[in-house]
DOKOLMI-868520 format. One record per atom (N, C-alpha, C, O, CB): residue number from 1; residue in one letter; atom name; z, x, y. Coordinates in steps of 0.1 Angstrom, whole numbers. Glycine has a CB too. Layout:
+-----+---+----+-------+-------+-------+
!   k ! r !  a !     z !     x !     y !
+-----+---+----+-------+-------+-------+
! NUM ! a ! CA !     Z !     X !     Y !
...
+-----+---+----+-------+-------+-------+
This chain:
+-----+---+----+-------+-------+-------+
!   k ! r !  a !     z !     x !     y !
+-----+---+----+-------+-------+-------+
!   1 ! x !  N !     0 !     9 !   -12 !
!   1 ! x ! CA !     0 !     0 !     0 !
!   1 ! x !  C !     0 !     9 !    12 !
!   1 ! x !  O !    10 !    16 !    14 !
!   1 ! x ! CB !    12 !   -10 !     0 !
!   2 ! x !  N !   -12 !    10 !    22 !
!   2 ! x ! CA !   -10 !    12 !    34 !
!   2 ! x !  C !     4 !    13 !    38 !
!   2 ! x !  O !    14 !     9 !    32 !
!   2 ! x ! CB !   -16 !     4 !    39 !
!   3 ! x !  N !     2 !    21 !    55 !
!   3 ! x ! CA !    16 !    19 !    66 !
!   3 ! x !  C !    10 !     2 !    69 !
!   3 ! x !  O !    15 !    -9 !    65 !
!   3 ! x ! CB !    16 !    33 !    85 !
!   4 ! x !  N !     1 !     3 !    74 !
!   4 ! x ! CA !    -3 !   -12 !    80 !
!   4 ! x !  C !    -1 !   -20 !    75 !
!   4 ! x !  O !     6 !   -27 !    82 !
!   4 ! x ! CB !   -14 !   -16 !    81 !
!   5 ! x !  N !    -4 !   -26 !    57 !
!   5 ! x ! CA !    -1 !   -33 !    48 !
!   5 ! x !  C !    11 !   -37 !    47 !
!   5 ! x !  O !    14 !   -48 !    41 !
!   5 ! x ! CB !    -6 !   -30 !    39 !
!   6 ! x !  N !    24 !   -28 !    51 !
!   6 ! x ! CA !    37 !   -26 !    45 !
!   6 ! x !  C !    42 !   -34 !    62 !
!   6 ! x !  O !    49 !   -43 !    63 !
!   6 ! x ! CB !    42 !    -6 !    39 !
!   7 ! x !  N !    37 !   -29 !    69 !
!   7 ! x ! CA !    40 !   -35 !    86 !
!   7 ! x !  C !    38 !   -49 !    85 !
!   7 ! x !  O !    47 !   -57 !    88 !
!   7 ! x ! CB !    28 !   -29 !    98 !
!   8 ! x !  N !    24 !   -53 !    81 !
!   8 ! x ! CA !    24 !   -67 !    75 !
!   8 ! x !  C !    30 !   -75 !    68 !
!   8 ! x !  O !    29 !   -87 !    68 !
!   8 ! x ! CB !    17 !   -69 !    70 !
!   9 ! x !  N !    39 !   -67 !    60 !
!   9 ! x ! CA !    41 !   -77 !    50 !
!   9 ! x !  C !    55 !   -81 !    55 !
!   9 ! x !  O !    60 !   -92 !    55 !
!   9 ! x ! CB !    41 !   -71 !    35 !
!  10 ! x !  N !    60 !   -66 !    59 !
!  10 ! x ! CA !    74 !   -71 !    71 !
!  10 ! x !  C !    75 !   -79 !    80 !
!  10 ! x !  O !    84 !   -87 !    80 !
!  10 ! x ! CB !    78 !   -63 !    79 !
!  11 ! x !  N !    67 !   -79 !    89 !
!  11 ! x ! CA !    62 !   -90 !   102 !
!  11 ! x !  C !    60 !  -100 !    92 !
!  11 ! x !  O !    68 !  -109 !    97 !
!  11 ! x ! CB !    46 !   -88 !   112 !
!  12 ! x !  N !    55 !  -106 !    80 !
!  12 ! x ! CA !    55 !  -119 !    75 !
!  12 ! x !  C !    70 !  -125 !    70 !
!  12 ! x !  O !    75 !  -136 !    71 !
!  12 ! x ! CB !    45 !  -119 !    62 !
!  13 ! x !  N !    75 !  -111 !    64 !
!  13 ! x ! CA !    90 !  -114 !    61 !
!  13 ! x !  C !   103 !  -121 !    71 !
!  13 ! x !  O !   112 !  -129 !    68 !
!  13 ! x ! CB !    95 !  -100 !    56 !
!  14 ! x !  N !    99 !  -112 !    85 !
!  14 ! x ! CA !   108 !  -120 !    92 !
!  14 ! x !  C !    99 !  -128 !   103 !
!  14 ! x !  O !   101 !  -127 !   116 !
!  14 ! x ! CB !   119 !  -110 !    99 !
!  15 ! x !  N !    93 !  -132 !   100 !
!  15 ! x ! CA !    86 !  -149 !   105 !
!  15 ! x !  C !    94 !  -162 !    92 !
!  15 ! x !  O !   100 !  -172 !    95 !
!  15 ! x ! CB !    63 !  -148 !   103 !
!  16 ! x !  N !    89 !  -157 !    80 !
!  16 ! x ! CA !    98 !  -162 !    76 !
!  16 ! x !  C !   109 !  -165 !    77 !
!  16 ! x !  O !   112 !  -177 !    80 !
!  16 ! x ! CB !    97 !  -160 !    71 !
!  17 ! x !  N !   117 !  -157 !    76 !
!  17 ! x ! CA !   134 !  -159 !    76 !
!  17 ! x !  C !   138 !  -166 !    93 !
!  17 ! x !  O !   147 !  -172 !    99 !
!  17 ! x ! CB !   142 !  -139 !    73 !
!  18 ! x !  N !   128 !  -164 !    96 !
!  18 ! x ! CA !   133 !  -174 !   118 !
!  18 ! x !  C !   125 !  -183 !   115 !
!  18 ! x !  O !   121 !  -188 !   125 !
!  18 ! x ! CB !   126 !  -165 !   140 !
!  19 ! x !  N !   119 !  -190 !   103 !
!  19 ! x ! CA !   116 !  -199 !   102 !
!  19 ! x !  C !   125 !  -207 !    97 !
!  19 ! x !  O !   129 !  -217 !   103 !
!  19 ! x ! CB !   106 !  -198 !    98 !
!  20 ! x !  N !   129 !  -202 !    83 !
!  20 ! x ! CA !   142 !  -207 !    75 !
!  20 ! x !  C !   158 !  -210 !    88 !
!  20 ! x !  O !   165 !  -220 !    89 !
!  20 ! x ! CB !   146 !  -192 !    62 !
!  21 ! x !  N !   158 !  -199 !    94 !
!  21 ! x ! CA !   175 !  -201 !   102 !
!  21 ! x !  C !   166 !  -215 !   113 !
!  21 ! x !  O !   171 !  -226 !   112 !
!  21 ! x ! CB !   184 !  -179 !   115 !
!  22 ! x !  N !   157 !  -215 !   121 !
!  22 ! x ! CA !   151 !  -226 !   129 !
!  22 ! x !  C !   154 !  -238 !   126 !
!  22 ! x !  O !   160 !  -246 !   134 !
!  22 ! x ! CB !   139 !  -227 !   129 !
!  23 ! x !  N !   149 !  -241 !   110 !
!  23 ! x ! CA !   152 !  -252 !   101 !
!  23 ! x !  C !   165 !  -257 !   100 !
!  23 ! x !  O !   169 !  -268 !   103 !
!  23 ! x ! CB !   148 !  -248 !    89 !
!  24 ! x !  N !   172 !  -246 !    94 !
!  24 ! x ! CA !   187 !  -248 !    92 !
!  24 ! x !  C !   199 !  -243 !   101 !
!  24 ! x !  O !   210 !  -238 !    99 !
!  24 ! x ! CB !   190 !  -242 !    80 !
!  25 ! x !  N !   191 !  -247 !   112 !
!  25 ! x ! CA !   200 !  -243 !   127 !
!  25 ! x !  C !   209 !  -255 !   131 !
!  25 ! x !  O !   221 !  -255 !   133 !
!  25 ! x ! CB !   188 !  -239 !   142 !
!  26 ! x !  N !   197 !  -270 !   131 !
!  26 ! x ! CA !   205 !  -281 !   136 !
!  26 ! x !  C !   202 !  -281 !   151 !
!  26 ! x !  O !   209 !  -288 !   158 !
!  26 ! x ! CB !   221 !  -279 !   133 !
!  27 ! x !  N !   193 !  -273 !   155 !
!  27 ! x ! CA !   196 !  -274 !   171 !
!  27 ! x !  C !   178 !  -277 !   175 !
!  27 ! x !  O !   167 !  -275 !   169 !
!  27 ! x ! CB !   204 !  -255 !   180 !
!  28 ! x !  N !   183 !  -283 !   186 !
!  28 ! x ! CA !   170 !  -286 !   192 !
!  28 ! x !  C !   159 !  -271 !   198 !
!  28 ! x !  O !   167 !  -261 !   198 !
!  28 ! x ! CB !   174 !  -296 !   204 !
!  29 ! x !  N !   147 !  -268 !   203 !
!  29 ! x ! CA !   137 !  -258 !   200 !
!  29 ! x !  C !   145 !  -253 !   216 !
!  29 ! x !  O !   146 !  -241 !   217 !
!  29 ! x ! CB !   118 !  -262 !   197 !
!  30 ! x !  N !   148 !  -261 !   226 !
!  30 ! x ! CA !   154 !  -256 !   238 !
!  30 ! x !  C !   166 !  -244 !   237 !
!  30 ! x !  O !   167 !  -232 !   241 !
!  30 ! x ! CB !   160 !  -269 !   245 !
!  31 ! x !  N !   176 !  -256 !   227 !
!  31 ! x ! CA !   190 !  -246 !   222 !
!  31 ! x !  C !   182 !  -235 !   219 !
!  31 ! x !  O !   178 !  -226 !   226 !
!  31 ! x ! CB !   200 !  -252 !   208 !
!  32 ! x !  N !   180 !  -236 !   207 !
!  32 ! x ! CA !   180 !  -216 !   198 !
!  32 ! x !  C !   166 !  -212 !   210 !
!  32 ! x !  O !   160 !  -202 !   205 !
!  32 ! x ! CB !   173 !  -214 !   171 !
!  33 ! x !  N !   161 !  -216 !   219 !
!  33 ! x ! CA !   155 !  -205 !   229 !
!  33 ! x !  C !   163 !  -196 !   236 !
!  33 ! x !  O !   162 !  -184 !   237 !
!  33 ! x ! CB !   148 !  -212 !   241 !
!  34 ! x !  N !   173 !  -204 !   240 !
!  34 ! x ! CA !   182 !  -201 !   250 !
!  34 ! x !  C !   189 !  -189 !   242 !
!  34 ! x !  O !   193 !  -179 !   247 !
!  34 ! x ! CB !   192 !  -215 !   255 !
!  35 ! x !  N !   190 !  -191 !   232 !
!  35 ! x ! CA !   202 !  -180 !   222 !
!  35 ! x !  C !   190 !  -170 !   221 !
!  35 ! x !  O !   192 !  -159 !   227 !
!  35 ! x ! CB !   210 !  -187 !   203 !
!  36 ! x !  N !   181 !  -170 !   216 !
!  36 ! x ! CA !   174 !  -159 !   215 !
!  36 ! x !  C !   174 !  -149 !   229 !
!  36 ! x !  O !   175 !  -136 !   229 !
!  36 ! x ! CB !   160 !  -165 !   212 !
!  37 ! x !  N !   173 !  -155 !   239 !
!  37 ! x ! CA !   166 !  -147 !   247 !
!  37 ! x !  C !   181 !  -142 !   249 !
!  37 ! x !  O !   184 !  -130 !   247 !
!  37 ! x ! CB !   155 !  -153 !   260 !
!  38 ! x !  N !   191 !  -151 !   253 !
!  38 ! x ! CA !   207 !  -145 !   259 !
!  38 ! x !  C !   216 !  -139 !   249 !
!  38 ! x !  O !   223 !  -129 !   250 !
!  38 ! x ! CB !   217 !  -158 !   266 !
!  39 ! x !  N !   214 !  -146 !   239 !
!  39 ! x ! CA !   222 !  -141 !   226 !
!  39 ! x !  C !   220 !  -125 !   224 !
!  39 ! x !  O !   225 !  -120 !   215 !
!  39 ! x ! CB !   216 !  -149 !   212 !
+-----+---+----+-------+-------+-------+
């Protein structure tokens, strides 16, 4: 596997996983904005 391929596959891994906590946050897309950027 490539550097590239391996970069990819990481960048897919945590899109996933802020996809999963988004889901199982409970909060509206305003809330966890706000935490991302201040948090």
């Amino acid at each position: 596997m490539s550097q590239l391929q391996t970069i990819e596959a990481i960048e897919k891994r945590l899109w996933s996983a802020v996809d999963l906590l988004r889901v199982n946050s409970g909060l509206a897309s305003n809330e966890y904005q706000q935490q991302a950027v201040h948090g």
